[in-house]
Structures are given as structure tokens and as C-alpha cells.
LOPABA-458435 format. One line per 3 residues: their letters; for each residue x, y, z of C-alpha. Coordinates in nm, 2 decimals. Example, Ala and Ser with C-alpha at 12.3 -4.5 7.8 and 13.67 -1.06 7.14 Angstrom:
LOPABA-458435
AS = 1.23:-0.45:0.78 ~ 1.37:-0.11:0.71
//
This chain:
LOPABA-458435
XXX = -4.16:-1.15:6.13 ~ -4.39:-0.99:5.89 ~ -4.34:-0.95:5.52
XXX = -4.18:-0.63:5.47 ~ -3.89:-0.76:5.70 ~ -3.86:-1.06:5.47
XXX = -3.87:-0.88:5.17 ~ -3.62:-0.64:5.28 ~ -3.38:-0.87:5.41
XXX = -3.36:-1.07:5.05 ~ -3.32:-0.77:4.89 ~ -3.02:-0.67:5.09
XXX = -2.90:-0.99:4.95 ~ -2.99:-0.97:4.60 ~ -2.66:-0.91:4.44
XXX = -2.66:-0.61:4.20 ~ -2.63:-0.60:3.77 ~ -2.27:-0.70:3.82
XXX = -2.31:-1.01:3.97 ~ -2.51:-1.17:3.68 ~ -2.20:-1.15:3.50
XXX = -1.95:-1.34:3.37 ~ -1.60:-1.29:3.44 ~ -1.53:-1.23:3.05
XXX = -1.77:-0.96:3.00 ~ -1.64:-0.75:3.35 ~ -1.29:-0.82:3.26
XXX = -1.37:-0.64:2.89 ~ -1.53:-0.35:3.09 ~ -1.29:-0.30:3.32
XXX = -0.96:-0.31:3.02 ~ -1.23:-0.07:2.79 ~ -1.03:0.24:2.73
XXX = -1.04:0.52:2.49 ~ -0.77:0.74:2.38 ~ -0.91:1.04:2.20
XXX = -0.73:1.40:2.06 ~ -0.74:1.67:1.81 ~ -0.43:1.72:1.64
XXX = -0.25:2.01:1.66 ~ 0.01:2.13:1.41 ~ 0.15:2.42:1.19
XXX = 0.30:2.33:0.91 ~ 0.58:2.58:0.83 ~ 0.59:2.84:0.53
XXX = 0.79:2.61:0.24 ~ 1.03:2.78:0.09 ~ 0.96:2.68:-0.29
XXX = 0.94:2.84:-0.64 ~ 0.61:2.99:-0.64 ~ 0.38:2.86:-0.99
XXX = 0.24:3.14:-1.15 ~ -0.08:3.02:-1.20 ~ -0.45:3.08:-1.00
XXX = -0.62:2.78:-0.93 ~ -0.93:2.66:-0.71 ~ -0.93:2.46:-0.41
XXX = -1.21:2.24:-0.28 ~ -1.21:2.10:0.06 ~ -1.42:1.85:0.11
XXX = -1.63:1.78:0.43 ~ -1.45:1.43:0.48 ~ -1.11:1.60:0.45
XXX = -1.23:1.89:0.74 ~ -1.42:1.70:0.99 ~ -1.17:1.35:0.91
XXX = -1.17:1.13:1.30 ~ -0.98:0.83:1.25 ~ -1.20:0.59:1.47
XXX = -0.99:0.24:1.54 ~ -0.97:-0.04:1.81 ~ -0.62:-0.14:1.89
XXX = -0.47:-0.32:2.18 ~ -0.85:-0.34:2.38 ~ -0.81:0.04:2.34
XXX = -1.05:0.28:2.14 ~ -0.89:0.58:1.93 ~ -1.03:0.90:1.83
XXX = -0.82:1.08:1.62 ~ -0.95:1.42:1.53 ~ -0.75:1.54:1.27
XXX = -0.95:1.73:1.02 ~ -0.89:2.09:1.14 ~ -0.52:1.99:1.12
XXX = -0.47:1.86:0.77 ~ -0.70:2.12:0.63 ~ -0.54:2.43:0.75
XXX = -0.22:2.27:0.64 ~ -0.30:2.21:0.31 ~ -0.46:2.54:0.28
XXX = -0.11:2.67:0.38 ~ 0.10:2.47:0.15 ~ -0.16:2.61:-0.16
XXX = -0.11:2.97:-0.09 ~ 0.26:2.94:-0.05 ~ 0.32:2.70:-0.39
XXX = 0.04:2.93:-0.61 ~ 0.02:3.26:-0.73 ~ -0.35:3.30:-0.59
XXX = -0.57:3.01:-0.45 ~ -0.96:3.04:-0.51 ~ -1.17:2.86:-0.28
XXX = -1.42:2.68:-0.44 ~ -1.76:2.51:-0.35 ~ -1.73:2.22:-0.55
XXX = -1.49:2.07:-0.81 ~ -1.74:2.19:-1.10 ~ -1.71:2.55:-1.00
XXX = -1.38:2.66:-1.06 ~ -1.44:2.81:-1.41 ~ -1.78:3.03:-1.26
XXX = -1.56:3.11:-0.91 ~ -1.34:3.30:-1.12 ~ -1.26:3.28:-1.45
XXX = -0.86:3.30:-1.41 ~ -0.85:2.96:-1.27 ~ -0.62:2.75:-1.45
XXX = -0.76:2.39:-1.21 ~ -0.92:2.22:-0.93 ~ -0.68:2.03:-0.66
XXX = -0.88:1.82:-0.44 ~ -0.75:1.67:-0.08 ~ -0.85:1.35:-0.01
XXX = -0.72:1.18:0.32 ~ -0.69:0.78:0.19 ~ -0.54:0.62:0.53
XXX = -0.41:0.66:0.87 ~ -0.26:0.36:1.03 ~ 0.00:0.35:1.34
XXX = 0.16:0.09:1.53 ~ 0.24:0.09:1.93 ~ 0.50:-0.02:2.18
XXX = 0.29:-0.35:2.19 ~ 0.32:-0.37:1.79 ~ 0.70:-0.29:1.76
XXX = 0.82:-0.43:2.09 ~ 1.00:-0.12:2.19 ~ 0.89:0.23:2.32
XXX = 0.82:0.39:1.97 ~ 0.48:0.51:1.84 ~ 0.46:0.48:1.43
XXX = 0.21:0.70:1.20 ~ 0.16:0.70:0.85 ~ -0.04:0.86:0.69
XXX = -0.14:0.86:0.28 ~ -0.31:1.15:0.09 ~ -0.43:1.14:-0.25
XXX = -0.48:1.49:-0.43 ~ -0.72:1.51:-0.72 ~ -0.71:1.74:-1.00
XXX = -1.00:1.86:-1.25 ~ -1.04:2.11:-1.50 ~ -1.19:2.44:-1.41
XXX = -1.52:2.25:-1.55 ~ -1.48:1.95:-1.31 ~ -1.33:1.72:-1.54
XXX = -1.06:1.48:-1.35 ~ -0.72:1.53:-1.51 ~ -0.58:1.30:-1.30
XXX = -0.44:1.24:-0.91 ~ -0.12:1.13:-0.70 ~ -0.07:0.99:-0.37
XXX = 0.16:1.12:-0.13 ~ 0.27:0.91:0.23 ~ 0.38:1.10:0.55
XXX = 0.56:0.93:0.83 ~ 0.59:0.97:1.21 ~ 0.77:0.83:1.48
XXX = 0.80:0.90:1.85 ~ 0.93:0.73:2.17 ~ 0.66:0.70:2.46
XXX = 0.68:0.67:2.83 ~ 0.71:0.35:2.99 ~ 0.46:0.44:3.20
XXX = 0.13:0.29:3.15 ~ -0.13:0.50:3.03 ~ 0.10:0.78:2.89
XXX = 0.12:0.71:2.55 ~ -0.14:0.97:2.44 ~ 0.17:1.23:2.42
XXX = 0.36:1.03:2.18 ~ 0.11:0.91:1.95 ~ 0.00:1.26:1.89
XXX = 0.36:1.38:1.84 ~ 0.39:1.10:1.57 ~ 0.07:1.22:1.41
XXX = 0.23:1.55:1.40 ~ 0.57:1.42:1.23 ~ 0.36:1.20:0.97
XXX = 0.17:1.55:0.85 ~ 0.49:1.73:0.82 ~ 0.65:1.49:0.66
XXX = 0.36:1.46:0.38 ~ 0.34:1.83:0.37 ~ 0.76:1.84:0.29
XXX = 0.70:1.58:0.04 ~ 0.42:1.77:-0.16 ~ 0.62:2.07:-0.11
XXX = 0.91:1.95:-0.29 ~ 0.78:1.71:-0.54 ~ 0.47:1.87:-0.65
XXX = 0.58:2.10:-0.92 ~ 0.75:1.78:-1.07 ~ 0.42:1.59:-1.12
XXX = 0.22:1.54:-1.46 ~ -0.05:1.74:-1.32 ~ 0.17:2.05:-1.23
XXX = 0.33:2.01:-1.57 ~ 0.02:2.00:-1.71 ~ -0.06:2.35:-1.58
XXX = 0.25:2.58:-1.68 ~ 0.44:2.63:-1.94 ~ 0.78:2.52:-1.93
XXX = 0.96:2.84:-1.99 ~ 0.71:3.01:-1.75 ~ 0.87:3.25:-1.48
XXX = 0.95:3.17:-1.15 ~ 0.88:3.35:-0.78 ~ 1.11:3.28:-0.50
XXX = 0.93:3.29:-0.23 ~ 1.12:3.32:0.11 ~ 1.05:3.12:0.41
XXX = 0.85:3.28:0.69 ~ 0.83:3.18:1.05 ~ 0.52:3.00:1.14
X = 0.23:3.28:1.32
//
């Protein structure tokens, strides 16, 4: 037998890279899954009394591009939801204020344009949900908490409020299809906060801040979502 034979016989033996491991580490490659999605949501025209002011917007990066990134139950999530929450707020701006100036920064309102009254700022603080595993029944849970910043025109900060949006769905008993329902939750939680500024922001400091008390009101009607 010459030495190629042997060499090709113990190599036929050699076991391959997964055979040098330990049980542990292919037991945490074989349970390694990940769960990733965009959200996708319209958040409906409010129907609220319109304030009769112009002010600037600035949307951060972080706020657009936001993927919550998290480890849960031996299972990594990717949850895109900057596109989501931005064109939201965007939404919820134009239907609350008489005009809404985009602005590049929270210093620029004043040279954007000069009828801008102040600065709101979105900032997305957490995102935390709970599973089946978590809750010991079917539901999916999502919270999630905004904070929104105000400055003067200048960029001074006035002040800023927090506002929490909550989501629940029931998921499949299936294995592997709880991606549905956790994205449906997502969906609730943003509608939620949306309602919640909606309806209580004219009633904050900041707001007050803003108009004068005796300042007219527009109705605005509700409009069906594009």
C-alpha cells in the first residue's frame, strides 16, 4: 500500500469542523434563530382641533433609521421600525398644526422660516415586548415610550414629555409563527401612542406654552387613511 492510499483512507476518516465540538456549542447553533421585520403602519388622520401656530420639526437620524436589536428566548430580533414611527409622527404634525416646517436641526427653526413659533423633536426612548414564553399564554405584548422635545425657534429646550403606546396580540400555537403577531402588537403599541399624543397634546405645558388661550380654533375632519 503506498502512501497516497494511506493518506486518503485517514482522511476519509478525519471527522469534519463539527466533530471537534462540544455538544453545548452545536446545541446553541442549531436553537440560533432570528426574527427580523419592518414595521408597517398608517396611523389614521386624528380628528382634533387644529393649533394655529407654524412650527418646525426635526427628525433625527436615530428616530428614522431606529432597529430595535434584542436577544429573547435563544432568539435574535430585528425590529425595523424607523420608517414607521417617522412617517407617523410626520402625520400626526400636519394634522394637529397649522403648517409644519421641516427643519435640519433644532437651532434652525428661526432661519427655516421666520413664522415658526418652536421646535418638536421625536425621540424613541424604549421598545420592550413580552412573548408566549414570558406571559404563559398565546399573547404577544409591545410597549413602546416616546419622549418629544421642544426648543425655541433658536434651539433653546423649553422642555419635553413622554408618552407610552401599548400593543397586544394573540399568536399561533404553532411553532415558529409568532412573527405575525409580534408585528401586529408593534403596530397596536404605535397607534396607541399616536392616539395618546393626539388627544393629550394640546393639554401639555409646552402646547400651552405656544398659544394664546383665547386663540381660535380649526376643526379639522377626519380623513380616511391613503
Amino acid at each position: 500500500m503506498d502512501d497516497s492510499t494511506t493518506m486518503h483512507r485517514r482522511a476519509r476518516r478525519r471527522p469534519g469542523w463539527a466533530g471537534w465540538l462540544p455538544l453545548p456549542a452545536l446545541a446553541l447553533l442549531a436553537g440560533c434563530v432570528t426574527t427580523e421585520f419592518e414595521t408597517e403602519v398608517v396611523i389614521p388622520q386624528p380628528l382634533v382641533t387644529r393649533i394655529p401656530v407654524v412650527v418646525g420639526v426635526h427628525v433625527p437620524a436615530a428616530f428614522r433609521e431606529a432597529v430595535h436589536r434584542e436577544k429573547h428566548d435563544g432568539t435574535e430580533y430585528a425590529i425595523a421600525i424607523g420608517k414607521a414611527q417617522s412617517a407617523g409622527f410626520d402625520r400626526l404634525m400636519n394634522a394637529m398644526f397649522t403648517r409644519v416646517v421641516p427643519v435640519a436641526s433644532v437651532e434652525a427653526g428661526a432661519v427655516t422660516d421666520p413664522e415658526v413659533r418652536g421646535v418638536f423633536e421625536p425621540v424613541l426612548e424604549d421598545l420592550s415586548f413580552v412573548t408566549p414564553r414570558d406571559t404563559g399564554t398565546q399573547l404577544y405584548a409591545v410597549s413602546l415610550k416616546y419622549r418629544i422635545n421642544a426648543y425655541t425657534p433658536a434651539g433653546a429646550a423649553i422642555d419635553s414629555w413622554t408618552f407610552t403606546g401599548y400593543g397586544a396580540q394573540a399568536g399561533s400555537s404553532v411553532p415558529g409563527q409568532g412573527k405575525s403577531a409580534l408585528q401586529q402588537a408593534v403596530r397596536l403599541a404605535m397607534r396607541d401612542a399616536a392616539a395618546k399624543i393626539a388627544v393629550e397634546f394640546r393639554e401639555q405645558a409646552i402646547v400651552r406654552g405656544l398659544i394664546e388661550p383665547a386663540a381660535p380654533l380649526v376643526e379639522v375632519p377626519a380623513q380616511p387613511p391613503p
